[in-house]
N, C-alpha and C positions, 0 to 999 in steps of 0.2 A: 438817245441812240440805243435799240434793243443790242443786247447779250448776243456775241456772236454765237454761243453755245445752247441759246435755246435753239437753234435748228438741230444739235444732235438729241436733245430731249425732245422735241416734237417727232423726230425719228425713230424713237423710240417706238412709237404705235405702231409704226412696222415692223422694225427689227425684233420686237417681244412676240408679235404674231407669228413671226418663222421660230422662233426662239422659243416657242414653248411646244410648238409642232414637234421640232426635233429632240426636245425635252423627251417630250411624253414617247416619242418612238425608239429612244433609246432609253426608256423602260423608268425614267424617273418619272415619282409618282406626283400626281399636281392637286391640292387642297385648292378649291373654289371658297372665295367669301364675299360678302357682301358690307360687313358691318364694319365700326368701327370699335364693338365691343368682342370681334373676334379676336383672340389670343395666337396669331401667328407664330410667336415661340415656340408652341405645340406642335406643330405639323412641321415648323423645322428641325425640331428635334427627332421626328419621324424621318428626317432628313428627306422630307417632299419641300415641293416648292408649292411655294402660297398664293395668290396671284386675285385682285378684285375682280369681280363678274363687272359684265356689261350693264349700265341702264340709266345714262342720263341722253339718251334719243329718244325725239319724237318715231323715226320712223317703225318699228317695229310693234306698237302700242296696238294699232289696229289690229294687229294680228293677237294680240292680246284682249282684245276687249269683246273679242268672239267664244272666252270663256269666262272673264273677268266682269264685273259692271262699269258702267263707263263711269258711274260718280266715284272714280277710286283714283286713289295718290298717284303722278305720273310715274315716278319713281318705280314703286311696285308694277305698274303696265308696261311701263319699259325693262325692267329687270325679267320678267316673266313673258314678255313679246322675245327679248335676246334668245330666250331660254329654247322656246318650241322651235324657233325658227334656224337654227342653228349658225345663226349669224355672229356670235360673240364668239373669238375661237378660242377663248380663256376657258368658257362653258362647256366649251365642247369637247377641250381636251382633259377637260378636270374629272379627277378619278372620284371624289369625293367630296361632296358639297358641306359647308358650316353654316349654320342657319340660328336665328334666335328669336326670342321673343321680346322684341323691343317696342314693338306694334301689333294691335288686332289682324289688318290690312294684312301685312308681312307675314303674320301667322298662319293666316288661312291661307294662304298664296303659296306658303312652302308643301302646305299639305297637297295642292295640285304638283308642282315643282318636284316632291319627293318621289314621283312617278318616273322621274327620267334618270335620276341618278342615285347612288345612295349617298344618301344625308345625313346629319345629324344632327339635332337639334338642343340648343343650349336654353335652357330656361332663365331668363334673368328676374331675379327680386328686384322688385319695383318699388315698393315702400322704405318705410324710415329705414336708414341703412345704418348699421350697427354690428355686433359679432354674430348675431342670427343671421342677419342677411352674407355677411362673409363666409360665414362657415357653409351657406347653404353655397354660395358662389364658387367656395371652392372645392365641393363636393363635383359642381358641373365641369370644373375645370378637369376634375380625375375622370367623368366622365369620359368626356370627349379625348384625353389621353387613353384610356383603354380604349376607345372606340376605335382608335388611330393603327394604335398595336395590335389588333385586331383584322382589322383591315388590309393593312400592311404587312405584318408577320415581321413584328421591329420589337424591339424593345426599346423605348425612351428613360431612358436612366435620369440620374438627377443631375449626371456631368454634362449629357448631353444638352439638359434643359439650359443649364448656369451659360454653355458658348451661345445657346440663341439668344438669352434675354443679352447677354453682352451685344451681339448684335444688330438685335432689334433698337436696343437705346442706341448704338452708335448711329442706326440711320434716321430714329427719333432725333439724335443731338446734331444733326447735320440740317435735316429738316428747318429744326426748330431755329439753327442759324440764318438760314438763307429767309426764315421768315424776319425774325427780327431785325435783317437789313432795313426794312421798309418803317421800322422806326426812327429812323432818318429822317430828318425833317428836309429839303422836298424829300420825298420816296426815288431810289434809285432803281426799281422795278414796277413794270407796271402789273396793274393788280391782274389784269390777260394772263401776263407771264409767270408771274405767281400762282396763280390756281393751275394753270396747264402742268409746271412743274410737279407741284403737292399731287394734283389730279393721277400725272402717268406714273411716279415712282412705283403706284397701286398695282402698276399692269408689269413690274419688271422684275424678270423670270434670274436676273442673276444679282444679288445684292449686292454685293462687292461692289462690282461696277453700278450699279443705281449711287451708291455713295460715293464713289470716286464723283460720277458724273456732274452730284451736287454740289460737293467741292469746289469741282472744278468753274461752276456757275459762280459762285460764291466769291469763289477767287478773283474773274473777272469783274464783279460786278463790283466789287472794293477796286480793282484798281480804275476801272470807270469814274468811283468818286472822288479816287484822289484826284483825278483831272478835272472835279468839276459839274460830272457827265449825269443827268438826271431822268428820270423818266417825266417829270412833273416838273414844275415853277414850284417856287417855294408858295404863293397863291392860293395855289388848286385847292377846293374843303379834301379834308383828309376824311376818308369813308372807313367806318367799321362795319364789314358786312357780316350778320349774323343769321341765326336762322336755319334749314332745309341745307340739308349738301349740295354740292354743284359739279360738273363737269365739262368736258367739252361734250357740247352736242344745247346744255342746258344754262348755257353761263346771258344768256341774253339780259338778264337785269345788269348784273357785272359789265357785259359792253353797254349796256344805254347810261350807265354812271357813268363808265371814263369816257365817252363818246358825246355824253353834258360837260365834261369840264374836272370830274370831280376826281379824286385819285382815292384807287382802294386799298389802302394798306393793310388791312387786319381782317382777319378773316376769321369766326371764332370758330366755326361750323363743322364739322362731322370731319369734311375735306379738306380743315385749314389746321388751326392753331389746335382743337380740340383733342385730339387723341396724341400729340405731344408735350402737353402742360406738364406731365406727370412721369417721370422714369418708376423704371420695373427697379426695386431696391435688389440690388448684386448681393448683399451681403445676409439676403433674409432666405430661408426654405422657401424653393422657387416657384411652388404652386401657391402657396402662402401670397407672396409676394406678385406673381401674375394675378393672383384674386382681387388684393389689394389695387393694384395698379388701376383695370378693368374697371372694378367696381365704382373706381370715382371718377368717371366719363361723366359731364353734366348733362345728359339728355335729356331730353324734352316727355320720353317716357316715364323719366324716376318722379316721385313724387313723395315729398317737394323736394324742385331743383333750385336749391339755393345756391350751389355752384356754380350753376351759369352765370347767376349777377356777379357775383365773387369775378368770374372769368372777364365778364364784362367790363368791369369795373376797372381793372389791373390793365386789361388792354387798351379802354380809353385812355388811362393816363399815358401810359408806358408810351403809346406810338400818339399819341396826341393829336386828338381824332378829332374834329370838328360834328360831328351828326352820324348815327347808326340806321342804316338801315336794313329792316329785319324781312327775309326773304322769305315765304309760305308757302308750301305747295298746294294746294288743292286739295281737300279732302284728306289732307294730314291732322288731325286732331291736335293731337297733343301741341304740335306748336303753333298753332289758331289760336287755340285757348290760351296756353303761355305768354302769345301774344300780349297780352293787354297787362300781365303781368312785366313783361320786361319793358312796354309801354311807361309803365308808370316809376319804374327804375327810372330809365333813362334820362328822363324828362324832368322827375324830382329828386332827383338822390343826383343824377350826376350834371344836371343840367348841359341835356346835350339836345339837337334839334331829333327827331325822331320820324321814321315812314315804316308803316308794314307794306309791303306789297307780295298781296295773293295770286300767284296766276300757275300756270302748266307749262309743258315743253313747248305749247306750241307757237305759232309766231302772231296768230290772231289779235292780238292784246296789244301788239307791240308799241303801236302808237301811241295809246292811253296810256300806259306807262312810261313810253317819253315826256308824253305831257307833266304830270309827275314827277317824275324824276329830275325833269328841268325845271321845275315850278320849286321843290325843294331843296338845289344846288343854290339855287339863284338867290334863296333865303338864305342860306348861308353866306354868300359871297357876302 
């Protein structure tokens, strides 16, 4: 039985659309981001609100790919189709865009993109990570705080920094609750409802309530189990999805696994487990400390990302995952290649059943990857 409370998180896609309209018109200022290596405690200590851009639709890509090439990341086509078309109203009411260097793709696409708003771009160190790379991290982190200050005509002091990272971890450690429900053996969420959850908290204009909200999920979904109440049979393979972010609009691998049989409990990716592994430390100098935080995302950009198998690794046991499957986008590099890398994880170090599957937003494929997806459930069972 789904969560009677996911209808008010699924309503959320509307209410944050009016909700940052009248934001932005009664003169509060709105930081657009995209990444998971944007430091949101920054722009709320500018006391703006923070809010993710649009871009896991197919439909806005065509409009996109009238300046774009079409062999490019869907991700990036659809973030940059949101963009011109004024379709995304997070995009459009944002005063100020956060932008980084986590990909080639993404690189070049902000320098189109910086046409429309003003931007600022964070440069991330991508090699062996160590106090050179920290110190350069959190030179960019003072960056983008002047930039803010600036911008705004604020000043972000160090108290004000210390109430957002308190914050941000509180809605990090609520997150990160509702995720490890599903290390429950059966899963008492299904992994739809789970990514929809993590997916919109991104787009919600008032935090407070995004945290009560999840709570409040939280809370029902415990008392669902003490009665019993499951999304899954204890049966079902237990799925680790990793890989490429996801959203609504782009989640179709995610319904063709539970829609074979399989249940997705763990999600390592960008819009799952990923960007909550790790609290901002309260007790350190807080640009210090967002640096540190930030800088040990496992992404598929750093090199080497040894973290990820580390993540991998701790999440197969923890939620006790029967087979991972690792999700591609299209002409995303870095995790193509990584691919074969956590390939050979998987398979030998943790001896787990293992699928890449590469495809786009679009719905073309969708067969061929039931096929698959059913053909590798069914090894499992």
């Amino acid at each position: 039985m789904r969560p009677k409370i996911m209808q008010d998180v699924e309503a959320l896609r509307g209410i944050n659309s009016v909700k940052i309209k009248e934001a932005h018109e009664a003169g509060k200022k709105v930081v657009g981001m995209y990444c998971v290596f944007s430091p949101q405690e920054i722009a709320l200590a500018a006391d703006a609100i923070t809010v993710s851009l649009c871009g896991t639709k197919q439909e806005p890509i065509e409009f996109a790919e009238k300046e774009l090439p079409r062999n490019l990341c869907p991700l990036i086509k659809s973030s940059y189709g949101f963009a011109i078309t004024d379709k995304c109203p997070y995009f459009y009411f944002s005063d100020v865009l956060l932008a980084e260097t986590t990909c080639d793709g993404k690189k070049k696409m902000y320098e189109l993109m910086a046409k429309l708003k003003p931007m600022h771009l964070m440069n991330l160190p991508q090699g062996a990570q160590g106090e050179e790379a920290l110190a350069f991290w959190k030179n960019e982190m003072i960056r983008f705080k002047d930039f803010l200050e600036k911008q705004f005509g604020v000043e972000i002091t160090e108290e004000k920094l210390k109430e957002a990272i308190k914050l941000m971890n509180r809605e990090r450690s609520a997150m990160k609750r509702l995720h490890k429900l599903n290390a429950h053996k059966p899963a008492p969420l299904s992994g739809m409802d789970m990514m929809l959850a993590q997916w919109l908290k991104g787009f919600n204009v008032d935090k407070e309530a995004g945290i009560a909200l999840v709570e409040g999920l939280i809370t029902e979904v415990e008392e669902q189990m003490e009665k019993g109440i499951y999304a899954f049979d204890e049966k079902a393979p237990r799925i680790l999805l990793t890989g490429c972010p996801i959203g609504s609009g782009s989640e179709k691998v995610l319904r063709i696994l539970e829609e074979s049989g399989a249940s997705v409990v763990a999600f390592e990716n960008c819009t799952g487990y990923k960007g909550l592994d790790v609290m901002v430390d309260e007790n350190k100098e807080p640009i210090t400390a967002l640096a540190e935080k930030y800088l040990s995302t496992p992404c598929s950009c750093m090199t080497p990302n040894n973290g990820r198998l580390d993540l991998l690794r701790r999440l197969s046991e923890e939620y006790q995952v029967d087979g991972v499957v690792d999700l591609t986008w299209q002409a995303c590099h870095t995790y193509n290649i990584e691919s074969f890398t956590v390939k050979n994880y998987v398979k030998d170090t943790l001896n787990l059943p293992f699928i890449q599957i590469e495809t786009d937003y679009s719905d073309s494929d969708e067969g061929q990857i039931r096929v698959r997806v059913e053909a590798f459930v069914e090894t499992i069972k």
